[in-house]
C-alpha positions as CSV (number, residue, x, y, z in Angstrom):
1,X,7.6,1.9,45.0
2,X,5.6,4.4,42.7
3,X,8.0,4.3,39.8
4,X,7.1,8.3,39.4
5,X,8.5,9.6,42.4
6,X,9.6,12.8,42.3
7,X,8.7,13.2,38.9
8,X,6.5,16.0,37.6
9,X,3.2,14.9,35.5
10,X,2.6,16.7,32.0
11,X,0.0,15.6,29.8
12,X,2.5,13.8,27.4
13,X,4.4,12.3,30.6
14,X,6.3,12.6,33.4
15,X,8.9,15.1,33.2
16,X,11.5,16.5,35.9
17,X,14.2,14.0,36.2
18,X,17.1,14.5,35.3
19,X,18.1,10.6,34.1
20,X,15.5,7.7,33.8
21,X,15.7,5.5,37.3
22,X,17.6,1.9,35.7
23,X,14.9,-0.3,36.5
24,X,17.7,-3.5,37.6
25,X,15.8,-6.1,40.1
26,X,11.8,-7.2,40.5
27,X,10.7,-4.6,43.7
28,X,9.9,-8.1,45.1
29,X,12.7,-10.3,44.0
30,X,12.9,-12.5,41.2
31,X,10.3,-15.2,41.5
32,X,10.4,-18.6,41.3
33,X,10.3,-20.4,37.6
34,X,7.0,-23.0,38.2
35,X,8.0,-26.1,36.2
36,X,5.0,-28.5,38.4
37,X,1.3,-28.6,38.1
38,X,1.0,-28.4,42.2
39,X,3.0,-24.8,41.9
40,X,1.1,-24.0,38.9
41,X,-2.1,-24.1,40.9
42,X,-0.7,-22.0,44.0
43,X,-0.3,-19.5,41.1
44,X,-3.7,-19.5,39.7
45,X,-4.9,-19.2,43.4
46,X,-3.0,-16.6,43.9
47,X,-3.6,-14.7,40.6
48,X,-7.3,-15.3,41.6
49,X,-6.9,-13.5,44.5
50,X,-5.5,-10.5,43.5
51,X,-7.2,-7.4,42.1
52,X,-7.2,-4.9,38.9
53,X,-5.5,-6.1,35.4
54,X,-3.3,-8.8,35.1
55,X,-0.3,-7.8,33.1
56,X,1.0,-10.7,30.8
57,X,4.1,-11.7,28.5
58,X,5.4,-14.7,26.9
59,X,8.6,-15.4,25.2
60,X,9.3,-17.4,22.1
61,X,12.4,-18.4,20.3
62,X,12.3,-16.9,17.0
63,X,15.2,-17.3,14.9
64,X,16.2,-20.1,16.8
65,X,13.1,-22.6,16.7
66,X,10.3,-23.4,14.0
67,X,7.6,-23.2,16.1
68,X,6.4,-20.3,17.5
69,X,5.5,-21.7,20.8
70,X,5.8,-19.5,24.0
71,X,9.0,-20.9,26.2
72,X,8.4,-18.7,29.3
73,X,5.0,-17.0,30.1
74,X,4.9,-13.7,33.1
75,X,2.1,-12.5,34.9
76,X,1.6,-10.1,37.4
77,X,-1.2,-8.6,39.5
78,X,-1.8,-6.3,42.5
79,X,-2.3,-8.1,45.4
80,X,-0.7,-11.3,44.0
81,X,3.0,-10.8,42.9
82,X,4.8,-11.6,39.6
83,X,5.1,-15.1,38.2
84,X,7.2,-16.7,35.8
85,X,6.0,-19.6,34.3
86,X,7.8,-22.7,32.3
87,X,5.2,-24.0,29.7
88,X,7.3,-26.9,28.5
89,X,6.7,-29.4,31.4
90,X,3.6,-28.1,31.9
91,X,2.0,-28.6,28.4
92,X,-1.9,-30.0,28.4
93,X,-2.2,-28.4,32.4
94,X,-2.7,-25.2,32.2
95,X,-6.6,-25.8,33.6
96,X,-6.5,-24.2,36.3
97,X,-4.6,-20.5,35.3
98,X,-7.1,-20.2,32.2
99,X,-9.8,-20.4,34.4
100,X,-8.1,-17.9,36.9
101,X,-7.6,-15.4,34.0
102,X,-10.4,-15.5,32.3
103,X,-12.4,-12.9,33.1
104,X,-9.9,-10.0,34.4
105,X,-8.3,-7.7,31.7
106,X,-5.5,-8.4,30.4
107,X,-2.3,-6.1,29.9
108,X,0.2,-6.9,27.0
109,X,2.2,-5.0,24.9
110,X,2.1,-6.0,20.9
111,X,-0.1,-7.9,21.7
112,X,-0.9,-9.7,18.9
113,X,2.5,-11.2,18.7
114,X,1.7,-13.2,22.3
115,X,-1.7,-14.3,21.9
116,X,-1.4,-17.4,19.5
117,X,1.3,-18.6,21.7
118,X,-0.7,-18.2,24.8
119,X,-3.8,-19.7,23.1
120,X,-1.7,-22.8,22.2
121,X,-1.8,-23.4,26.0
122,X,-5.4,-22.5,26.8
123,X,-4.9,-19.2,28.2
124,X,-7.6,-16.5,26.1
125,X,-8.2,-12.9,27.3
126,X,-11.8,-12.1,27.6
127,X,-10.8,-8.3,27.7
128,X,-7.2,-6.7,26.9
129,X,-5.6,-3.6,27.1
130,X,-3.1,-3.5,24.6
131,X,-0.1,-1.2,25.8
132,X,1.7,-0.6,22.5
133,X,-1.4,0.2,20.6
134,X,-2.6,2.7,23.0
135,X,0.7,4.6,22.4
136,X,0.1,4.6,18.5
137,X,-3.0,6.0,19.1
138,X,-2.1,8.5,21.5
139,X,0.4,9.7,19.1
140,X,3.6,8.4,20.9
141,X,6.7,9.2,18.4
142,X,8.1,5.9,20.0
143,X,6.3,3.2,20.8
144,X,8.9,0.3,22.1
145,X,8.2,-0.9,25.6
146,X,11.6,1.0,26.6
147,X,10.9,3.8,24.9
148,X,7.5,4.2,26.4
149,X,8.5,3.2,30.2
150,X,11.6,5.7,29.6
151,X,9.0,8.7,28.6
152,X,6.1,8.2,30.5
153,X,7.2,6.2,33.8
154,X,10.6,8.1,34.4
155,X,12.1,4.4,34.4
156,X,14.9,2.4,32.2
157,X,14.7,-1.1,31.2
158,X,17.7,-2.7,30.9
159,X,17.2,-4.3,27.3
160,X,18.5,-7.2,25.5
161,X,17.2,-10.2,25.6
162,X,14.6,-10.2,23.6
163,X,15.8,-11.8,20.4
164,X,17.3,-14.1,23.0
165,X,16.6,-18.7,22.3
166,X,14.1,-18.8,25.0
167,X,14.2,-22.5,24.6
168,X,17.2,-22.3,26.2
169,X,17.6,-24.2,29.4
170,X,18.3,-23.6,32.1
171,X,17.4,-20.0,31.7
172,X,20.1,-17.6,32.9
173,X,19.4,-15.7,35.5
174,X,19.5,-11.8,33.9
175,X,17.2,-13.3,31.1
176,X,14.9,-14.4,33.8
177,X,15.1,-10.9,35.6
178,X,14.5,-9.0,31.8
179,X,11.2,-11.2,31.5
180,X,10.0,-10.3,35.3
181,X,10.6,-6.6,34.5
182,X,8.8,-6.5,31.6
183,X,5.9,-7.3,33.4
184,X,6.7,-5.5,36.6
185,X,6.0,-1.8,34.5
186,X,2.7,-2.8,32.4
187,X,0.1,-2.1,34.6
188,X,1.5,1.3,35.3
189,X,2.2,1.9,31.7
190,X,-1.3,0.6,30.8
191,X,-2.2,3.3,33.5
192,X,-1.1,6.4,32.4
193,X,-1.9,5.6,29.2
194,X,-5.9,4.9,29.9
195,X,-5.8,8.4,31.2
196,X,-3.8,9.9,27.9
197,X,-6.9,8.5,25.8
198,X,-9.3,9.6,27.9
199,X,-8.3,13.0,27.7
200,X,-7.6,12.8,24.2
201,X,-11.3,11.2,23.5
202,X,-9.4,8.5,22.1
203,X,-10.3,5.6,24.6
204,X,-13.2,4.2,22.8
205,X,-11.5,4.1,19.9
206,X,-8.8,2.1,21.9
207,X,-11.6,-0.2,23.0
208,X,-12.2,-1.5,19.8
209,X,-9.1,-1.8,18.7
210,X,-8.3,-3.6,21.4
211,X,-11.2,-6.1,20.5
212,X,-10.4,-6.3,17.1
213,X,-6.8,-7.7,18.2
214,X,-8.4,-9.9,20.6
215,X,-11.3,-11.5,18.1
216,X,-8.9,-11.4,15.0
217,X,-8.7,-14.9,13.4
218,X,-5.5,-16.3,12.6
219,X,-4.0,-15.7,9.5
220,X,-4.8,-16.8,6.1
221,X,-1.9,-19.3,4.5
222,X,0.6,-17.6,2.4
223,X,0.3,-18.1,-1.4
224,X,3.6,-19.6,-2.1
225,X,5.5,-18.4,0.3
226,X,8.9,-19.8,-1.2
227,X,8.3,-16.7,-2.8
228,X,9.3,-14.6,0.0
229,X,12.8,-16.4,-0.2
230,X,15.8,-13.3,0.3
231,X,17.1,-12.7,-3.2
232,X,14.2,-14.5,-5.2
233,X,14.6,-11.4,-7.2
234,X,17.7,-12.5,-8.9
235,X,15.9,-15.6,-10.0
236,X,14.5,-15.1,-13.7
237,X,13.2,-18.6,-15.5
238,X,10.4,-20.6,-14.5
239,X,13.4,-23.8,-13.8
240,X,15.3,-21.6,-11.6
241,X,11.9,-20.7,-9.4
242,X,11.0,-25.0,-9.4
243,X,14.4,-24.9,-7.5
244,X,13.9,-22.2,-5.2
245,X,10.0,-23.7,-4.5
246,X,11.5,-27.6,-4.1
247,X,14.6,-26.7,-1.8
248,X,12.7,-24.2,0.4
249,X,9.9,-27.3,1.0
250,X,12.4,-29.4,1.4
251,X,14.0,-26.9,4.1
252,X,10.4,-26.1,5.5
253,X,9.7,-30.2,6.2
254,X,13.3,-30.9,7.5
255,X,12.5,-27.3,10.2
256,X,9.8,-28.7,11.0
257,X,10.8,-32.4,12.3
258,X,13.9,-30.7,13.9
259,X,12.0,-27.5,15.3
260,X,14.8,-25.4,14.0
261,X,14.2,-22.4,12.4
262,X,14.4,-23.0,8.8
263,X,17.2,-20.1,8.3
264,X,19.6,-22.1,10.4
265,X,18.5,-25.2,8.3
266,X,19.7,-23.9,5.1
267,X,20.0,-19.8,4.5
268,X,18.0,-18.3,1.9
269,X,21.3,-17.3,0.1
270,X,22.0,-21.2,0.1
271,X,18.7,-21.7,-2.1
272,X,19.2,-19.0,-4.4
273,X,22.7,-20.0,-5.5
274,X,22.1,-23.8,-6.0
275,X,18.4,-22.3,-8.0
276,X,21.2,-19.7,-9.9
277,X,24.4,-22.6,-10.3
278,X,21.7,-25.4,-11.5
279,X,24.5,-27.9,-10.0
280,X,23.8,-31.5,-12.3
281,X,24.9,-33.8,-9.1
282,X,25.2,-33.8,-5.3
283,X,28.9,-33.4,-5.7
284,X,29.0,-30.4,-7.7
285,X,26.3,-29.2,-5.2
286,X,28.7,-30.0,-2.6
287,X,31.3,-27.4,-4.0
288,X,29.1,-24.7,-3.9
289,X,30.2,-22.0,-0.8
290,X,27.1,-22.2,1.3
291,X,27.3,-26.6,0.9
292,X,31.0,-27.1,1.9
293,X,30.5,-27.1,5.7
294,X,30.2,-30.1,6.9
295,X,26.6,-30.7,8.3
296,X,25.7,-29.6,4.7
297,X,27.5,-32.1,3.0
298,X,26.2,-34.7,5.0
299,X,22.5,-33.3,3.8
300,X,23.8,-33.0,0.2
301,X,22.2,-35.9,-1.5
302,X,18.7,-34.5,0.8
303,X,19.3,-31.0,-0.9
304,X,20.1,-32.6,-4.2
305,X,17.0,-34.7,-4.4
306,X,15.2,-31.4,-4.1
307,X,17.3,-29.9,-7.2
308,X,16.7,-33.0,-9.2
309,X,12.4,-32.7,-8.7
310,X,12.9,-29.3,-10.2
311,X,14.9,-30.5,-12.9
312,X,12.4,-33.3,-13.7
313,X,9.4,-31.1,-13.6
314,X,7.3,-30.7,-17.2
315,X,7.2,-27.3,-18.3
316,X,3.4,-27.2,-17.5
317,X,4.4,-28.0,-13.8
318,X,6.8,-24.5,-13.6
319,X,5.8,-22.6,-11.8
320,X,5.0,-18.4,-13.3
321,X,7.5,-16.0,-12.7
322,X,4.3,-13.9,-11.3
323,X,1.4,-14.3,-9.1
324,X,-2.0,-13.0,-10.0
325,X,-3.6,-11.1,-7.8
326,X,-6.9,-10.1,-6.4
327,X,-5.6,-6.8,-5.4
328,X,-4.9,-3.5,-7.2
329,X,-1.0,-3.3,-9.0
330,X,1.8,-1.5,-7.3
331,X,0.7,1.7,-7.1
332,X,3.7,2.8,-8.9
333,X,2.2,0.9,-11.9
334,X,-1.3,3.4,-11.0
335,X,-0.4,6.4,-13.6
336,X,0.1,4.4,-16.5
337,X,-2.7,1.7,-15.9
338,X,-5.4,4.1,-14.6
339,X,-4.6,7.6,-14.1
340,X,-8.1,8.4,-12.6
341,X,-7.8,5.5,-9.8
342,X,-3.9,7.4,-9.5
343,X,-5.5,10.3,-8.7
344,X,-8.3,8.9,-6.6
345,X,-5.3,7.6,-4.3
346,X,-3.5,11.1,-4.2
347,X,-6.8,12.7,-3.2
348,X,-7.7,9.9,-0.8
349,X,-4.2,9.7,0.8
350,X,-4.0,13.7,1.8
351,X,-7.7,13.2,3.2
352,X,-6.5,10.5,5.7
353,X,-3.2,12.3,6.1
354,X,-4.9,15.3,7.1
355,X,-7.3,13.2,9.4
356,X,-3.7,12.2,10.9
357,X,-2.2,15.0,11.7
358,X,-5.6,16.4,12.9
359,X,-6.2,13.4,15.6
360,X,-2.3,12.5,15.8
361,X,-2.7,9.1,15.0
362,X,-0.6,7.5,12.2
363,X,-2.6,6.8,9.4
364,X,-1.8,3.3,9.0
365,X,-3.8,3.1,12.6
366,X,-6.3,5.3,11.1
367,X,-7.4,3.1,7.9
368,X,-5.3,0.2,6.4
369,X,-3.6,1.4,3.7
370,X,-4.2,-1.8,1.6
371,X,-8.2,-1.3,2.3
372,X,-7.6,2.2,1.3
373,X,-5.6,1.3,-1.9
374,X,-8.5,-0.9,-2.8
375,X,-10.9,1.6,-2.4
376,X,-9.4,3.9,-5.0
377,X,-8.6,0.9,-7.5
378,X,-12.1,0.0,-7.6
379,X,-14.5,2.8,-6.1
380,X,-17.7,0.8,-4.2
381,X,-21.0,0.6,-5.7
382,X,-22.2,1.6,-2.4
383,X,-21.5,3.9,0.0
384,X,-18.0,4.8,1.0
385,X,-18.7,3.8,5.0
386,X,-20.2,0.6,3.5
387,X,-17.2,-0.2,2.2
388,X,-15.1,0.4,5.0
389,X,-17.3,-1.7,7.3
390,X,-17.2,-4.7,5.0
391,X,-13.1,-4.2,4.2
392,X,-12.8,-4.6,8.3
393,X,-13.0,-1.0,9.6
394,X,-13.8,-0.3,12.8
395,X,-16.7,2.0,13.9
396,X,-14.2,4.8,15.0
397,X,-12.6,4.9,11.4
398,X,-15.8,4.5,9.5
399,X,-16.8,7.9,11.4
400,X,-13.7,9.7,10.8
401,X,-13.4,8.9,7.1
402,X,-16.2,7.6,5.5
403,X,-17.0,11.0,4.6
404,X,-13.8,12.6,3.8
405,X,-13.0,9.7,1.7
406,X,-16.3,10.2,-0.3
407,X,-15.2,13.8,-1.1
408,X,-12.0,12.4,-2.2
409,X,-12.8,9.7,-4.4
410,X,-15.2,12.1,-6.4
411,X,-12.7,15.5,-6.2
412,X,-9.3,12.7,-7.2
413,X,-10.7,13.0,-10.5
414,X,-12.9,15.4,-13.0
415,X,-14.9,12.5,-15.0
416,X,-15.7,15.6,-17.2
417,X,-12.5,16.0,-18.4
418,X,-10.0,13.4,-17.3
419,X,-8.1,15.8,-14.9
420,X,-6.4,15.1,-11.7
421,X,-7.9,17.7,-9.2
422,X,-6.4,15.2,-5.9
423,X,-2.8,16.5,-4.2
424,X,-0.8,14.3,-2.7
């Protein structure tokens, strides 16, 4: 079916009905799950022979597992069908469906939260049209896969499952018809909006962001990232912060070997009250709230070992109770520290938020506001678009601000006299 019959196009969507059409069953019934290599091939032939895009999804189980490997992966083309896809049994033959999808464009939405799943098992878009994206560019106010089939398809997904343990097995059958859905509207979605863009003059711009999700490398390592433990802030002596740092590695190796995430492991709030209490022996450890059920008393003397490598540590080993960084200060810390880079921001900030509302586009889309932060901080010895380019801009958002930003960064502040001349 066209899922915007009887609807009534506008430019920011179909309008007309009355109630969004519950979107409930596949159009062609729920598929199959392919668990073999011989089915797996039957797919890639028949992905192969389709035509147009080829709308993908995976799900993971975050919050449930420590990996972040993709327990069910959905495709669909025109001219092929929908597919749903166990990677488990399948791992190390996924040969012949790379080689079927490379090529053809691929349709996701948030992309980047799917592709290092899918690149875990071969599968790499050489093109990609990333459906969430294209709505924060075309200046969506909601830009949810519901919210977006609800405004611009006249259609309601039935929601839910998403923060579901897609490890799960066997998968029930209403999580298995969420996950066909969600592929079932992409192509569509990805549709209507290529044509918003367009008529925006947007589209290129979408192109290369697009790209750049596609080519990004994967993330850097943390440094320290015990330090992201909840309620860290509470913690105030280097001896207290050894603790936090030894039970959360301790917690991170014992996830790993168990593929469990690490909050069901041990909670965060676990951590910081054996770091805060400084227990002096697995028993007193044991009395603690968080350590009195019984799978964590059997791990007591584990947890305690951690606690007792704090306590061993020389003071040279502590760790500080702050990180230096390569980056500008809070910018709250800006006015006292350097009231000209302050003002810089100001001026810089209500140049890109003009640019915003201008183009619709939400300014953290338009320039990254940590690129823009360190652009004020420390103004370039060479040009502003120079800058930009080398901090990671695209060519779209070197054009649109480059200049504005140089006006900016020399208006933010009167050298002359010290004076803020910026608004923000």
């Amino acid at each position: 079916m066209d899922a915007r019959d009887g609807l009534v196009d506008s430019p920011d969507g179909p309008r007309g009905a009355a109630e969004p059409v519950p979107l409930l069953e596949p159009a062609d019934g729920l598929p199959e799950v392919v668990r073999s290599p011989t089915a797996l091939r039957a797919v890639a032939t028949a992905i192969a022979g389709g035509h147009g895009p080829i709308a993908v999804d995976a799900e993971r189980a975050s919050g449930f597992r420590y990996s972040a490997r993709a327990y069910l992966v959905q495709l669909r083309r025109a001219g092929a069908g929908s597919f749903l896809i166990d990677p488990i049994p399948l791992a190390g033959r996924f040969e012949p469906l790379a080689a079927a999808l490379d090529g053809p464009e691929w349709v996701l939405h948030a992309a980047s939260q799917d592709l290092a799943c899918l690149a875990e098992l071969g599968l790499r878009p050489a093109t990609l049209f990333d459906t969430e994206l294209a709505g924060r560019l075309a200046g969506l106010p909601r830009v949810g896969l519901g919210p977006m089939v609800e405004q611009l398809l006249g259609l309601r997904l039935e929601k839910g499952h998403g923060a579901a343990d897609w490890s799960t097995r066997p998968l029930p059958q209403d999580w298995l018809v969420y996950a066909a859905l969600d592929v079932e509207v992409l192509i569509e979605l990805r549709d209507v909006l290529d044509d918003m863009l367009t008529q925006q003059g947007k589209r290129e711009w979408a192109a290369q962001e697009f790209e750049a999700v596609r080519t990004a490398p994967p993330p850097p390592p943390r440094a320290d990232p015990w330090r992201r433990t909840s309620g860290i802030h509470r913690i105030r002596r280097p001896r207290q912060l050894a603790a936090v740092r030894e039970l959360w590695r301790a917690r991170d190796e014992l996830a790993e070997q168990r593929d469990i995430a690490p909050g069901r492991v041990l909670p965060d709030s676990a951590i910081i009250e054996a770091s805060v209490g400084a227990p002096t022996s697995a028993d007193e450890l044991a009395r603690l709230p968080v350590f009195r059920g019984r799978a964590q008393r059997r791990l007591a003397g584990y947890w305690w070992s951690a606690l007792h490598r704090a306590a061993a540590l020389p003071n040279p080993e502590l760790p500080p109770t702050t990180l230096a960084s390569d980056g500008p200060p809070p910018v709250s810390r800006w006015g006292d520290r350097d009231p000209e880079a302050a003002a810089r921001l100001a001026a810089a900030r209500a140049a890109v938020a003009e640019l915003g509302k201008r183009y619709d586009l939400p300014v953290e889309n338009l320039l990254q506001p940590d690129l823009l932060r360190r652009l004020c901080w420390q103004p370039p010895a060479t040009s502003v678009a120079e800058a930009l380019r080398a901090g990671g801009a695209r060519p779209w958002q070197v054009e649109l601000t480059a200049e504005p930003l140089e006006r900016a960064l020399l208006a933010g502040t009167d050298t002359s006299t010290g004076t803020s001349t910026g608004t923000g």
